[in-house]
C-alpha positions as CSV (number, residue, x, y, z in Angstrom):
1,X,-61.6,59.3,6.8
2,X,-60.1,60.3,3.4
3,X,-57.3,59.4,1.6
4,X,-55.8,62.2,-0.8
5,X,-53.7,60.5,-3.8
6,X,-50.8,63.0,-5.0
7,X,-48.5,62.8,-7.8
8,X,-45.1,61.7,-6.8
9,X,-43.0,63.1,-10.5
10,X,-43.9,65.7,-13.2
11,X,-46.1,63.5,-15.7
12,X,-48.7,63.5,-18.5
13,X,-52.1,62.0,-17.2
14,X,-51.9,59.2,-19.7
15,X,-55.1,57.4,-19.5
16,X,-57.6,57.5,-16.6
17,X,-58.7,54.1,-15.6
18,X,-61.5,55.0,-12.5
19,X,-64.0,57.7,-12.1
20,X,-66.0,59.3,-9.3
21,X,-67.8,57.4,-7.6
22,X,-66.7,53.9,-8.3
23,X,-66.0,52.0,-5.5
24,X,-61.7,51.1,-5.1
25,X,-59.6,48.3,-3.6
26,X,-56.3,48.9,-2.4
27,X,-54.1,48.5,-5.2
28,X,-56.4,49.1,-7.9
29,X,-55.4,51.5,-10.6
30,X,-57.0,55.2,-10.5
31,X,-54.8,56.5,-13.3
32,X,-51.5,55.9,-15.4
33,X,-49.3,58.4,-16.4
34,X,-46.4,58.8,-18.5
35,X,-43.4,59.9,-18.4
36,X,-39.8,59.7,-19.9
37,X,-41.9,57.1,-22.2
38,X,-42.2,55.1,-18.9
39,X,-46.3,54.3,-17.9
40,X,-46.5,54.3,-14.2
41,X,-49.6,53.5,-12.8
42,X,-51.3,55.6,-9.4
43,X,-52.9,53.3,-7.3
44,X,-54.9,53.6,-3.9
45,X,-53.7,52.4,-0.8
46,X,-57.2,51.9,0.8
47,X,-60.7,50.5,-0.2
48,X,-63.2,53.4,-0.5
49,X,-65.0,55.4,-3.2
50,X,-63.8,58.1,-5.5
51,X,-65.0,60.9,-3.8
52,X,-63.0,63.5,-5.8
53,X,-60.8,62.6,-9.8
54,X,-58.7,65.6,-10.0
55,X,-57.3,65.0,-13.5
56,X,-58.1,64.1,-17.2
57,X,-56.4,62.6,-19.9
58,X,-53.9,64.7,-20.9
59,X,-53.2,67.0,-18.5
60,X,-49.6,67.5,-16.9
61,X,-49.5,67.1,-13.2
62,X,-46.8,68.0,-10.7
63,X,-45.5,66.9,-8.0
64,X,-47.5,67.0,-5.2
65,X,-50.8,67.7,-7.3
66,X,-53.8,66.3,-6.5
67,X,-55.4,63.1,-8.8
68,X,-57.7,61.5,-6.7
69,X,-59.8,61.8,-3.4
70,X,-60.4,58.5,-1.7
71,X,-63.3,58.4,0.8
């Protein structure tokens, strides 16, 4: 079973912490982005592996895009 991570706001992909095909715990940081000059970091809700990393630095997500693919 997978576990889709979306973006919950508009943001800048501030810094990417994970990348496919590391192995995750839930709660561990995938990526932080920024926005209003607030850092909010996107973190998985299951253990797994990166199956899929959506984003890089710099990019502007919406909400409701996809970052991460958690296998």
């Amino acid at each position: 079973m997978s576990e889709e991570i979306r973006a919950e706001m508009v943001a800048n992909v501030w810094k990417v912490v994970a990348t496919k095909g590391d192995t995750v715990a839930e709660g561990d940081t995938l990526v932080i982005l920024e926005s209003m000059k607030m850092e909010i970091p996107v973190i998985t809700e299951s253990d797994g592996v990166i199956a899929q990393l959506a984003v890089n630095e710099g990019d502007v997500v919406q909400e409701g895009d996809l970052i991460a693919v958690i296998e």
